[in-house]
Every structure is written in structure tokens, then in C-alpha cells.
N, C-alpha and C positions, 0 to 999 in steps of 0.2 A: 851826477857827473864826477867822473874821479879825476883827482887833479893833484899835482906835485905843490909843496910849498916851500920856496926858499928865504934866508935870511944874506942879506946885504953883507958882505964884509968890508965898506966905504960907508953906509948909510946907516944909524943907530936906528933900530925898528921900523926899518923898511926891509919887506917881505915882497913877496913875487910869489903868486901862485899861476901854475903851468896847466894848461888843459892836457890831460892823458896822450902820450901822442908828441906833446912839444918841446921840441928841445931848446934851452939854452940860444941855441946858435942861430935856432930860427926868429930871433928875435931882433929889430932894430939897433945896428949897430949901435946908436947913441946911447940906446939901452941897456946896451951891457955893456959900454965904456962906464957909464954913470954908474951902475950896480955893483958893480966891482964883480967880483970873483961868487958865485951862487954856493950857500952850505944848506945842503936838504936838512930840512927841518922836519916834516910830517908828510905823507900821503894822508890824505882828506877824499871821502867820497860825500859832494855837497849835492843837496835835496832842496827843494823851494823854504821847506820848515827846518834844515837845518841853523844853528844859531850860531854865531863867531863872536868873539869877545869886542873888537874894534869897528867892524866892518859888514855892511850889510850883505847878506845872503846874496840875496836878487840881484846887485849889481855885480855882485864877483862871479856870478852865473852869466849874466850875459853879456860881462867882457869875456869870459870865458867862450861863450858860443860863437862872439861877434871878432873877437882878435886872439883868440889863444892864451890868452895872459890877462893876471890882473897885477896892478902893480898898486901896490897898500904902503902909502906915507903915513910915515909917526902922525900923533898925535899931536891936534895944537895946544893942548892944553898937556902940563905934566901928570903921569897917571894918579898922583895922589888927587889932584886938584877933579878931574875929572873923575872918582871913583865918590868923592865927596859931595860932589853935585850930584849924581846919578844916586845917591841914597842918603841924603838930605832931606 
């Protein structure tokens, strides 16, 4: 599924991925009050086996099928802290 990915200009490492097809505008006003202003970052074409650094495939696929959009919040833990657990 190919899909747009944007970066927050309000939100530190909050990204917004768009199903092919969706605009910005089609999205819940509260949504893009909160997101602030969208900077394309990547076109992404995701696969069931594709891998993401943050975030799982499968779900970003089918909020992608199920509402057009994924929207991907920072991380709870800081990336030093969580790169350290993850290969520890």
C-alpha cells in the first residue's frame, strides 16, 4: 500500500502517515489543529513484511485501510534509553 509520511511541525517525533489518495484536509479537524502544519517527509510503499524503526507494520496498514491515516506518537522512552534495551 503506498502511503505519504509527514512530520509534525507542533509535535517533536510525531509523524502522520496518509493512505495514497488522502489529503491533509480530509482529516479530523481536531487533527490538523493538533498536528500543526504537515512537512513530507517520505513516500513509503508498506507490505505485510515491511519493517519500520518505531512502529508496527500491521497496524499502520490497517489504520491505513480502516481510516486513511496513521498517526505515530514519540516514543515513551528517550531513543538512547530504548535503543539500549532493545540490544542489551
Amino acid at each position: 500500500m503506498k502511503c505519504l509520511v509527514y512530520r509534525s511541525d507542533k509535535k517533536q517525533d510525531t509523524y502522520l502517515y496518509l493512505a495514497d489518495g488522502q489529503d491533509f484536509e480530509d482529516l479530523p479537524p481536531e487533527l490538523q489543529r493538533t498536528f500543526g502544519e504537515p512537512a513530507l517527509v517520505m513516500s513509503l510503499n508498506l507490505e505485510t513484511g515491511s519493517k519500520l524503526a518505531r512502529v508496527d507494520v500491521k497496524s499502520v496498514l490497517q489504520s491505513l485501510k480502516e481510516q486513511g491515516y496513521y498517526l505515530q506518537l514519540p516514543p515513551k522512552l528517550p531513543i538512547e534509553e530504548e535503543i539500549s534495551r532493545r540490544f542489551s
